[in-house]
C-alpha positions as CSV (number, residue, x, y, z in Angstrom):
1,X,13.0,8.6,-18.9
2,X,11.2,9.3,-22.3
3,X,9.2,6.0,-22.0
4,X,7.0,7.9,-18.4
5,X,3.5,8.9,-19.7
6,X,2.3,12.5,-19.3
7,X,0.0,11.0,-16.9
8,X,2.7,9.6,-14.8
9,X,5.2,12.2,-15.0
10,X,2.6,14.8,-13.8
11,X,1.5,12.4,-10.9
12,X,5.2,12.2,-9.5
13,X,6.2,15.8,-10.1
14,X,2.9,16.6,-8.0
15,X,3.3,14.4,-5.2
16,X,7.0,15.5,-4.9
17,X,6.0,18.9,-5.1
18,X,3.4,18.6,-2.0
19,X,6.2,16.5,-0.3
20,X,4.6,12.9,-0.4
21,X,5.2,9.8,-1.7
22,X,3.8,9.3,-5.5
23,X,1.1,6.7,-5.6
24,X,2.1,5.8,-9.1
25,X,5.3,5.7,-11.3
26,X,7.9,4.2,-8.3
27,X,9.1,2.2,-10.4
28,X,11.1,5.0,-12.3
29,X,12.1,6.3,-8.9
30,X,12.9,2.5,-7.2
31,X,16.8,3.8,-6.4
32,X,18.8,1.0,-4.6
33,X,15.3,-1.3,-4.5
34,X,16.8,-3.7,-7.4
35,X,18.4,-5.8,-4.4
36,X,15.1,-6.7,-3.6
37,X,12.5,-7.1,-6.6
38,X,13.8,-10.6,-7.6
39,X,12.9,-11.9,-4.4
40,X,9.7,-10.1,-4.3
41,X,8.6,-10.7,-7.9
42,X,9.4,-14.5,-6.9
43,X,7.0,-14.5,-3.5
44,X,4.6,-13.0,-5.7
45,X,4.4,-15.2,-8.1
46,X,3.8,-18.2,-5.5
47,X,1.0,-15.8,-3.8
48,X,-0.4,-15.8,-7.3
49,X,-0.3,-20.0,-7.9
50,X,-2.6,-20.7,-4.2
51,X,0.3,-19.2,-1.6
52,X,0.7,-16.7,1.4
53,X,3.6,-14.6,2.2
54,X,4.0,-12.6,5.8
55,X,6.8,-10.2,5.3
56,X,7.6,-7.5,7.3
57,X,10.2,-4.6,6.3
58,X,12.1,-2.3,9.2
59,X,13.5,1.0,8.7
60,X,14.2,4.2,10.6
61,X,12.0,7.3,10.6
62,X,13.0,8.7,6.9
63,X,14.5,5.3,5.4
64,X,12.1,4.7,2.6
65,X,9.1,2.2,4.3
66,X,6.2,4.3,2.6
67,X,8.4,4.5,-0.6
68,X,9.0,0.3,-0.7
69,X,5.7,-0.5,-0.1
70,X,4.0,1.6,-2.6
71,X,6.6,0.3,-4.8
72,X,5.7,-3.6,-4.1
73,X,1.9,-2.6,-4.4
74,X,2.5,-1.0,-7.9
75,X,4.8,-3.7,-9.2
76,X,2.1,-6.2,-7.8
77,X,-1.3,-4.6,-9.5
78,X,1.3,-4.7,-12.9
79,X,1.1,-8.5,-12.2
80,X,-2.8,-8.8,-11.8
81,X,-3.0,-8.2,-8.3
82,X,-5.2,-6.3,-5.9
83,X,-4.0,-4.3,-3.6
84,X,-4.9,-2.7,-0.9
85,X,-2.6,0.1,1.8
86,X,-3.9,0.6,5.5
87,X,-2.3,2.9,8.0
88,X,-2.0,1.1,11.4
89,X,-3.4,4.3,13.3
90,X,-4.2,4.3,17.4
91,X,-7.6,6.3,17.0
92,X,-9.0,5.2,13.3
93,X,-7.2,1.8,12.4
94,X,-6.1,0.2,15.9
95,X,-4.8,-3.1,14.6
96,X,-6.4,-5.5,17.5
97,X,-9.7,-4.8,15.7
98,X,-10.2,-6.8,12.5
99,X,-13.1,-5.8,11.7
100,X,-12.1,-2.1,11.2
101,X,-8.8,-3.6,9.3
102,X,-11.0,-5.4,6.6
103,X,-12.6,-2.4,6.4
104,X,-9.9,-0.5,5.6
105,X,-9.2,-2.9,3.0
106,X,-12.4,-2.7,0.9
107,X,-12.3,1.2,1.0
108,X,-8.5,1.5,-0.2
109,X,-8.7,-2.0,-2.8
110,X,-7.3,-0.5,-6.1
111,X,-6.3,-2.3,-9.0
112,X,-4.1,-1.5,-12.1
113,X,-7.2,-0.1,-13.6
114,X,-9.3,0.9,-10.8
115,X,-8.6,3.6,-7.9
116,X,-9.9,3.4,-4.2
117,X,-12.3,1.5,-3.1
118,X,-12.3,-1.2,-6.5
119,X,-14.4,-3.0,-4.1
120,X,-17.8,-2.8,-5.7
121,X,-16.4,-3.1,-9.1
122,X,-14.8,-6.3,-8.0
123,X,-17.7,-8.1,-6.7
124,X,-19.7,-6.6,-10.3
125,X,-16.8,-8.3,-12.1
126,X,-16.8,-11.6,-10.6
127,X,-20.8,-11.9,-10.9
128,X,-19.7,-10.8,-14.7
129,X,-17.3,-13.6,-14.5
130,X,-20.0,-16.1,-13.0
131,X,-22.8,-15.3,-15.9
132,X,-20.0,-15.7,-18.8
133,X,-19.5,-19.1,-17.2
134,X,-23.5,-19.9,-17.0
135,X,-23.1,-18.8,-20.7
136,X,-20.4,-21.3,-21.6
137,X,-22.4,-23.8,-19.6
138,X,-25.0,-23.7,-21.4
139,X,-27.2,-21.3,-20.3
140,X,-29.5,-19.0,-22.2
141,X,-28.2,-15.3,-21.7
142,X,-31.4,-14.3,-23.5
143,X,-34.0,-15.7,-20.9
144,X,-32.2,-13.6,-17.8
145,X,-34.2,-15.8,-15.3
146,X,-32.8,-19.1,-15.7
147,X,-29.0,-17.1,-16.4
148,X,-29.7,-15.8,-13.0
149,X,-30.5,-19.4,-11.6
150,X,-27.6,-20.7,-13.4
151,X,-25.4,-17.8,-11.8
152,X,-26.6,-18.1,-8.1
153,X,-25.6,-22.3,-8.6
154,X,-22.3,-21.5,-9.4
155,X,-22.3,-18.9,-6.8
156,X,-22.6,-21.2,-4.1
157,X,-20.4,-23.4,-5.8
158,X,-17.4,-21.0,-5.7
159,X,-17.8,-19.9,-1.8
160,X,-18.8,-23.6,-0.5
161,X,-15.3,-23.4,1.3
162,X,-16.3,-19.9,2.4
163,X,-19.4,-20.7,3.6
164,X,-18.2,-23.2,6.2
165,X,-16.6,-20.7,8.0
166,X,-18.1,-17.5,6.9
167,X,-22.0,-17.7,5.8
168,X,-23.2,-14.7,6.5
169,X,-20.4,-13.4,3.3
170,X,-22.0,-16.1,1.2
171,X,-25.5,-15.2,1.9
172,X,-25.2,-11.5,1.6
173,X,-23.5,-12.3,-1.7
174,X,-26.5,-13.9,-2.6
175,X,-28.7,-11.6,-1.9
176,X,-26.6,-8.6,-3.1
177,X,-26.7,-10.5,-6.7
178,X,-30.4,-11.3,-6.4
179,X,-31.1,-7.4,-6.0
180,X,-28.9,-6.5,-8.8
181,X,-31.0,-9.1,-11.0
182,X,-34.8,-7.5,-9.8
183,X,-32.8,-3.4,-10.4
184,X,-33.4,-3.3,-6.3
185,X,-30.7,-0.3,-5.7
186,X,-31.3,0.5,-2.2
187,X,-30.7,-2.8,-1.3
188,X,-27.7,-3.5,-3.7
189,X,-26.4,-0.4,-2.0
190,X,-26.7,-1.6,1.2
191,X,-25.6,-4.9,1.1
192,X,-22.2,-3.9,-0.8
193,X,-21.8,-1.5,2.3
194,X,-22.2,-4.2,4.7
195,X,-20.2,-6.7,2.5
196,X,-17.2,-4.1,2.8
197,X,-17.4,-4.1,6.6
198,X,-19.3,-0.4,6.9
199,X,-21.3,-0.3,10.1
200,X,-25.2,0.8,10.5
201,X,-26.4,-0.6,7.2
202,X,-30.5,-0.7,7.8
203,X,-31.9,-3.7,9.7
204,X,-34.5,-4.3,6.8
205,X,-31.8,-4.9,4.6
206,X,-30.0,-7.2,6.6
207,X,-33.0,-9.2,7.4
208,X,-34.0,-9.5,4.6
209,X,-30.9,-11.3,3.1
210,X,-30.8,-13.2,6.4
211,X,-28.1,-11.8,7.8
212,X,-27.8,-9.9,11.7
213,X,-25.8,-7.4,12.9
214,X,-22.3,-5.8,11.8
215,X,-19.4,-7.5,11.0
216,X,-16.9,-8.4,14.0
217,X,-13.8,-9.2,15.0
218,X,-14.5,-12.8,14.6
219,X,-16.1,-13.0,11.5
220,X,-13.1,-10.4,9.8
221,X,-10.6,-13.4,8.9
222,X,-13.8,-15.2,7.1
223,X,-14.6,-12.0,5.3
224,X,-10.8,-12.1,4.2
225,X,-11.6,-15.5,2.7
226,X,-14.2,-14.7,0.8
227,X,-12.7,-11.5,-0.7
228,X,-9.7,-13.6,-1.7
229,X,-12.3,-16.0,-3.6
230,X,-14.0,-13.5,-5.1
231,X,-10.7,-12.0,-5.9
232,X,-9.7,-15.7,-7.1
233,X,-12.8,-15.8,-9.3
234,X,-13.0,-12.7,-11.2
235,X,-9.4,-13.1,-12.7
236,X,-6.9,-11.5,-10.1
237,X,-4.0,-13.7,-9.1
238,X,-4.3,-12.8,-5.4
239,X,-4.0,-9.5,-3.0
240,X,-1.1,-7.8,-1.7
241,X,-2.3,-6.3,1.5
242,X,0.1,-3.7,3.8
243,X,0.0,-2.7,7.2
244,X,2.0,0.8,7.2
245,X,3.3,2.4,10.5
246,X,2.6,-0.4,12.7
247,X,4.9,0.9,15.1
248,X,2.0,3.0,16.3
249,X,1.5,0.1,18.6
250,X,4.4,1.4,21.0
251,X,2.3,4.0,21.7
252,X,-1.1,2.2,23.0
253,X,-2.1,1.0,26.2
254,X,-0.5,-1.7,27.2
255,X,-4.3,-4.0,27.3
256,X,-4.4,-3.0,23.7
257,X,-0.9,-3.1,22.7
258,X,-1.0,-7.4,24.3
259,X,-3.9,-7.3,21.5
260,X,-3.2,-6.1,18.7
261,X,0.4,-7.8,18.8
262,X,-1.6,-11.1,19.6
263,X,-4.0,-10.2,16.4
264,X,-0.7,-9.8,14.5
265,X,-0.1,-13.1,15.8
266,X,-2.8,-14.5,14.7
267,X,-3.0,-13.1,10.9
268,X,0.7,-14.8,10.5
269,X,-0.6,-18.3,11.8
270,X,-3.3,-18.5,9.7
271,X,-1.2,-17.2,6.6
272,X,1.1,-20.1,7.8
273,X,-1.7,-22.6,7.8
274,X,-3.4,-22.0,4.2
275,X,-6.1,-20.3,5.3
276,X,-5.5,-17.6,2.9
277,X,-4.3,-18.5,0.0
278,X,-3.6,-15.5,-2.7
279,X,-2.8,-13.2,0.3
280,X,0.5,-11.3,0.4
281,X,0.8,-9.2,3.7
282,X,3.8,-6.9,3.9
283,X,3.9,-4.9,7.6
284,X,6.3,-2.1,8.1
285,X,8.1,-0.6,11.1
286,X,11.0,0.7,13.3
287,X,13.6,-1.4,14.4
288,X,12.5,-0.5,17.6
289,X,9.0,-2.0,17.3
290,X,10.7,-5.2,16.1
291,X,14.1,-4.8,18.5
292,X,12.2,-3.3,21.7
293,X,10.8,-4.1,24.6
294,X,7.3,-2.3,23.6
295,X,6.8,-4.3,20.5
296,X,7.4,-7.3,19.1
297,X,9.3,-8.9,21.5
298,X,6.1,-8.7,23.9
299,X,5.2,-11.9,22.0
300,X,8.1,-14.0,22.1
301,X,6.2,-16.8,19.7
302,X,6.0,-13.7,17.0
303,X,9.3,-12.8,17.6
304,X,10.5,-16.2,16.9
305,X,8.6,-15.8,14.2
306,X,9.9,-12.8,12.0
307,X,12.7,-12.2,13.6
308,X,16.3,-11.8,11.7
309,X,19.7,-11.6,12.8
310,X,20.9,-8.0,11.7
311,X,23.9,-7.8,13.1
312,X,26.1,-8.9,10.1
313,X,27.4,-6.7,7.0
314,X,24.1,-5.0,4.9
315,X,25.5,-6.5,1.8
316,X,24.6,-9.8,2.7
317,X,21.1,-9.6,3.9
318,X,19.2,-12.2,2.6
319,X,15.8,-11.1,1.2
320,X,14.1,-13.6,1.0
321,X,14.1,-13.6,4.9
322,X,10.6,-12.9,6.7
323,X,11.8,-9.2,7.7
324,X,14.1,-7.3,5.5
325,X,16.0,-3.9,6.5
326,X,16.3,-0.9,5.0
327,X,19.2,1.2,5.2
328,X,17.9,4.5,3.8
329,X,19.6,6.7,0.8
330,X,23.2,7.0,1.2
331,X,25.1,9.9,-1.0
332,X,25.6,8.1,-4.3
333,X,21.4,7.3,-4.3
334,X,20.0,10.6,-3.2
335,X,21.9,11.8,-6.3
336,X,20.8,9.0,-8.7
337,X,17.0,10.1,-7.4
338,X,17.5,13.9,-8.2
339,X,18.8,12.7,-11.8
340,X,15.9,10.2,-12.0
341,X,13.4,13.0,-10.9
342,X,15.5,15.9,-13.7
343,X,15.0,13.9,-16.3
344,X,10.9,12.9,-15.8
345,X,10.5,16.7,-15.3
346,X,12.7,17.6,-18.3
347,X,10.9,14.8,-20.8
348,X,7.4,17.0,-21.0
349,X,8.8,20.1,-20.8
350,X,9.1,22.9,-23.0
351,X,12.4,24.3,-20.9
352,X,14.2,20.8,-21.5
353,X,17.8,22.8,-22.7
354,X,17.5,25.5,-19.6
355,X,17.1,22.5,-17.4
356,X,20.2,20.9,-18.9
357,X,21.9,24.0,-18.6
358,X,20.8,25.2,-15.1
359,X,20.1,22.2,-13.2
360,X,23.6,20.4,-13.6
361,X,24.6,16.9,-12.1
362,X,27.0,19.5,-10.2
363,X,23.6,21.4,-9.0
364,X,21.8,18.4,-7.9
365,X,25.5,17.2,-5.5
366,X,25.2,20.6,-4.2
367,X,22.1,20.5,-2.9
368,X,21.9,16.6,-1.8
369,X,25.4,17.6,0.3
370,X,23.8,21.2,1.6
371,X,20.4,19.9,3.1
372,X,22.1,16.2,3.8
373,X,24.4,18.6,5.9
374,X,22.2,20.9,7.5
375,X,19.7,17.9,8.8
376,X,22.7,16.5,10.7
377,X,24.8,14.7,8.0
378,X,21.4,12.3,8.4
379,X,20.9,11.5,4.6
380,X,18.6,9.2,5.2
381,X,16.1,11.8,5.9
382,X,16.6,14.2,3.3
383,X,14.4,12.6,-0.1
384,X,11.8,14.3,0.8
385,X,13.2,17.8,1.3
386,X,15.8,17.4,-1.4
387,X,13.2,16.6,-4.1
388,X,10.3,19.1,-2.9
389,X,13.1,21.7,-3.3
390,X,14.6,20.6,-6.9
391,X,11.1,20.5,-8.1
392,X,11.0,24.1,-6.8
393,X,13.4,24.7,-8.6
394,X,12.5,23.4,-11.7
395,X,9.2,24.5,-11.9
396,X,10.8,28.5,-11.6
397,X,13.5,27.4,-14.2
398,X,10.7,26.5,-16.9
399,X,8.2,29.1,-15.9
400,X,10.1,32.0,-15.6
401,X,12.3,32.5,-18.4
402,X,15.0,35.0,-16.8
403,X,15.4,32.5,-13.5
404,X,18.6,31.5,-12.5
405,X,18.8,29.0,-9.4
406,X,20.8,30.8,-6.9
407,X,23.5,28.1,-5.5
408,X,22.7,25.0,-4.1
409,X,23.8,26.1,-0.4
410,X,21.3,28.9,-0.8
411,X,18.4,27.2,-0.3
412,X,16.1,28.3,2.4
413,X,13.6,25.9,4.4
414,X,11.0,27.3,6.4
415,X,10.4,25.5,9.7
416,X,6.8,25.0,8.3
417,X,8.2,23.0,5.7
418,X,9.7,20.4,7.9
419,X,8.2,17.2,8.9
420,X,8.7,15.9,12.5
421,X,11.9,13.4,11.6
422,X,13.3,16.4,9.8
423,X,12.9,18.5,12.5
424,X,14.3,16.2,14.9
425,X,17.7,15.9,12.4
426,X,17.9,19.9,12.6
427,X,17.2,20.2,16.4
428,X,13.7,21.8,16.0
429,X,14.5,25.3,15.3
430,X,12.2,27.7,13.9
431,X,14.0,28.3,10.4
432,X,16.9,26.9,8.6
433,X,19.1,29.1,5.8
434,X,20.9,26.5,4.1
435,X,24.5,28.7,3.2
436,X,28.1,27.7,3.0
């Protein structure tokens, strides 16, 4: 694990310390993911030459959804993508409203060298991207007015597709490039807001780049279009968009679980028909939002649609299929992990030979089997607990230079250290002492 930055490695140790998912660095921690990423690396590549992929992955509360996604966006931004991650919520993301999903999408679009939201410096870039091709055209770049004319033709050039089917993107486009030209900030400011989807942007601005009102749920899947062609045009192969927790839906009224199922719908026929090309959606949930009676199967034609047979032996799932399962960390991987996770702490660390002495391969079997154990033999939900604890650990080992870790069935939890899966494993008691 030498070859992790000290960027990285302090990323990962901090998100496992706080009991999340890192945002970066999964691929140093992508246990039992290798079945996968030929597959993946192989839709993405089409995404990037003009296709669409609808995939959907299922997993149990605890079996690594989060963790596989993050994984897929990071491998896809280290392949010129965009990316963007929305959590399918009831109250602040409801999934039958588009307009709020695309949104989403334009606050949380990162790239490999831009955080949340890249959204602005994406649309800068492709007008960037527009003027160096004015240039090679031959425009002047030293007389700004006619580069600007020059620009704004091959603006409309690029989005003539959009602009069919979503003019109101193309013209505030226009607009938001003609205020960047004339230094108008205010209403470069505004238009990017309304551009992204953000509501109440003044009615001065909008009129006067001939637009009305706030996006809606009709004109979100045109605003998709034109971010993929601005995405397109300013050098990134495509966008690799996830839907997390969309088993949320279960929980919704039934009016608006019929419509956001049907909004699902539609987002896979239109991926189907070519509308988006560049677009990589990846959806996760619970086998018993795509198994049950209140999910997927509500909507028998996107059932048909995503649906796998499951019932066969793991080893032979085929992932290139529409949905993929995962199984969650058995034994043998939850151990690999804690190794993975030992030797990124130990590589910037001044305590590197107390580590190797303390913190044994036969410490890190102890503790996997003790908390494994005590959440109900349930492996599948111990990652999170079993790394926030052996980074504990390490951080006493190298900080304090007397410390030695008691043994592994020692370990105490705190009920306020458990999430809600882990406390279901345990039977939602108010404290746990991990002993023999």
């Amino acid at each position: 694990m030498s070859g992790v930055s000290a960027r990285r490695r302090r990323e990962i140790i901090d998100a496992l310390r706080r009991g999340t998912v890192p945002q970066r660095g999964l691929d140093v921690m992508a246990v039992g993911l290798y079945r996968f990423e030929s597959a993946l690396v192989d839709e993405l590549d089409g995404v990037g030459e003009g296709g669409a992929v609808f995939k959907a992955v299922r997993g149990e509360y605890g079996a690594g959804k989060t963790f596989f996604a993050r994984w897929l966006i990071e491998t896809a931004k280290q392949r010129g993508f965009a990316t963007a991650e929305v959590q399918i919520s009831e109250t602040e993301t409801p999934l039958h409203k588009l307009e709020t999903i695309f949104r989403r999408v334009t606050e949380n679009l990162a790239t490999e060298s831009t955080a949340p939201s890249a959204f602005r410096e994406v649309i800068d870039e492709w007008l960037r991207v527009l003027e160096e091709d004015a240039v090679d055209a031959g425009a002047n770049a030293a007389d700004r007015d006619a580069l600007a004319e020059r620009t704004q033709q091959l603006l409309e050039q690029r989005l003539s597709v959009v602009s069919r089917t979503a003019p109101a993107f193309a013209a505030a486009l226009r607009a938001y490039h003609a205020a960047t030209v004339r230094g108008d900030v205010e209403t470069a400011d505004g238009l990017i807001a309304w551009l992204g989807g953000q509501p109440h942007v003044s009615a001065a601005i909008r009129r006067g780049a001939g637009i009305r009102g706030d996006l809606d749920h009709f004109g979100a899947f045109g605003f998709m279009q034109g971010l993929l062609a601005v995405l397109r045009d300013a050098d990134y192969r495509g966008l690799v968009l996830v839907l997390d927790e969309v088993e949320t839906l279960q929980r919704v009224r039934s009016d608006m679980r019929e419509k956001s199922l049907n909004a699902l719908r539609q987002l896979l026929d239109e991926v189907d028909a070519g509308r988006f090309p560049g677009l990589y959606v990846l959806i996760t949930g619970t086998p018993a939002f795509f198994d049950g009676t209140q999910g997927v199967q509500r909507l028998p034609p996107l059932a048909a649609r995503i649906g796998v047979d499951f019932s066969g032996d793991p080893r032979w799932d085929n992932p290139r299929a529409p949905q993929v399962r995962l199984l969650g960390f058995q034994r043998e991987s939850l151990m690999e992990l804690g190794d993975r996770v030992r030797d990124i702490y130990a590589s910037g660390s001044p305590a590197v030979d107390r580590i190797d002495d303390l913190v044994t391969d036969e410490y890190l079997a102890g503790l996997a089997d003790t908390i494994a154990g005590r959440l109900g033999g349930k492996v599948g939900v111990a990652p999170r607990l079993y790394l926030r604890k052996l980074v504990d650990t390490l951080d006493k080992v190298e900080q304090f230079p007397d410390f030695v870790p008691p043994a592994a069935a020692g370990v105490v939890v705190a009920d306020g250290e458990l999430n809600a899966d882990e406390r279901a494993a345990v039977g939602g008691i108010d404290s746990i002492h991990l002993d023999v």
